[in-house]
C-alpha positions as CSV (number, residue, x, y, z in Angstrom):
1,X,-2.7,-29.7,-23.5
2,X,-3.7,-26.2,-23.5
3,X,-5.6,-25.1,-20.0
4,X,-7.8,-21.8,-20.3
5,X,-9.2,-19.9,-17.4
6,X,-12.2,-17.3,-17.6
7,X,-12.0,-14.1,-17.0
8,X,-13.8,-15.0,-13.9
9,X,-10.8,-16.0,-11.7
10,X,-9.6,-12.5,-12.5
11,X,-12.2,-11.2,-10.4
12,X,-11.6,-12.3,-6.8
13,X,-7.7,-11.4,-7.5
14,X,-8.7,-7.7,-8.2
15,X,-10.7,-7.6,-5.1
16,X,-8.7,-8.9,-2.6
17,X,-5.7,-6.9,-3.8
18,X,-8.4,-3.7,-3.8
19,X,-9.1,-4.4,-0.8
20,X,-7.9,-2.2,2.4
21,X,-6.5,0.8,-0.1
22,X,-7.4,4.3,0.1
23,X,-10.1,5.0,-2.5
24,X,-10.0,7.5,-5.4
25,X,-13.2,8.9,-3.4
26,X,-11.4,9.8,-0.2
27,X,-8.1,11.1,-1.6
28,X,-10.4,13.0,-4.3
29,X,-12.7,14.4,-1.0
30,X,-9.1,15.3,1.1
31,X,-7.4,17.3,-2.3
32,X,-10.8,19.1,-2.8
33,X,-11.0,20.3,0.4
34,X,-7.1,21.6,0.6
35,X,-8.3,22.9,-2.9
36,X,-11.1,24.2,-3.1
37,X,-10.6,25.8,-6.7
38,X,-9.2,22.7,-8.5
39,X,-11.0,20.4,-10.9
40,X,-9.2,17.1,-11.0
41,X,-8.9,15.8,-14.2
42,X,-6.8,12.8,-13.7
43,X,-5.8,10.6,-10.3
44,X,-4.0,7.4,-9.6
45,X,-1.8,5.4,-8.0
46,X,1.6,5.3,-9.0
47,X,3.6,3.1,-6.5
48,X,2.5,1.6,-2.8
49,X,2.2,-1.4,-1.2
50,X,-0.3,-2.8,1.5
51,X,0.1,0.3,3.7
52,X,1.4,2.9,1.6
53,X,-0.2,4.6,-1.8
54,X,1.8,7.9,-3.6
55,X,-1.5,9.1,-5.0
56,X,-0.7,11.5,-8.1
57,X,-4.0,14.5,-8.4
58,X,-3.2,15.9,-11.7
59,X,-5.6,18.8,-11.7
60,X,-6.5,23.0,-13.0
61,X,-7.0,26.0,-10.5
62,X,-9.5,28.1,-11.5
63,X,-8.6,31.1,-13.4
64,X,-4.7,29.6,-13.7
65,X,-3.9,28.5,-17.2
66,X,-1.5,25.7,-16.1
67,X,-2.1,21.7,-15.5
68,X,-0.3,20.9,-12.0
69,X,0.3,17.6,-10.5
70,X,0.6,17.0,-6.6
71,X,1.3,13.3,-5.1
72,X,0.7,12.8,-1.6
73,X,1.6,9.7,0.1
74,X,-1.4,8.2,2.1
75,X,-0.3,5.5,4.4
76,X,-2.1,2.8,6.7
77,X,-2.8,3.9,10.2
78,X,-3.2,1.4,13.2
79,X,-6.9,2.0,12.8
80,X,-7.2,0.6,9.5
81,X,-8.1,4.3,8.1
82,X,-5.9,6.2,5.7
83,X,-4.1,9.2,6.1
84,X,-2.0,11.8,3.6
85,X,1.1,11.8,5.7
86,X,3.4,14.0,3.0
87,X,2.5,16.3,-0.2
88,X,4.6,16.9,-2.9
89,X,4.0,19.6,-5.4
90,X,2.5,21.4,-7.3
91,X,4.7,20.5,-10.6
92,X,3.9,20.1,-14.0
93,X,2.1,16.9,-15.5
94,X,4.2,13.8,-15.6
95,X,7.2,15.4,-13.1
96,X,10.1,13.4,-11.3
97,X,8.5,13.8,-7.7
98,X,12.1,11.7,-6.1
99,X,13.8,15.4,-6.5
């Protein structure tokens, strides 16, 4: 016997493990304003967990020919809110940030 789910019980999984994390808008809004000059052209999430999210900004400066890439770690303060607690970076696109 061969049970098949809709794509619907996906749906309440994706949102209650969305749920609580720092959003691409915030982390986008906190890089923009330490750079003012950057255009973002990529950002995501490598690792994290519940309270911690290495957010990688992979971005230009304006009048620099080089892509950069930063990741900053946001973690979970008491208050629910999220905070960039360390920045790694600038390095080039796709980087070992564990040197």
């Amino acid at each position: 016997m061969k049970i098949r789910f809709g794509a619907g019980w996906l749906l309440p999984i994706l949102f209650l493990c969305g749920c609580g994390m720092v959003t691409d808008k915030q982390a986008a809004e906190d890089f923009m304003q330490a750079h003012p000059r950057a255009t973002i052209y990529e950002q995501f999430i490598g690792e994290g967990d519940s309270d911690h999210a290495y957010m990688h900004f992979r971005y230009t400066e304006a009048g620099l020919p080089d892509r950069m890439e930063q990741m900053w770690l946001y973690q979970r303060q008491k208050d629910d809110s999220w905070k960039a607690v360390r920045k790694s970076g600038p390095k080039p696109p796709g980087s070992n940030f564990g040197d």
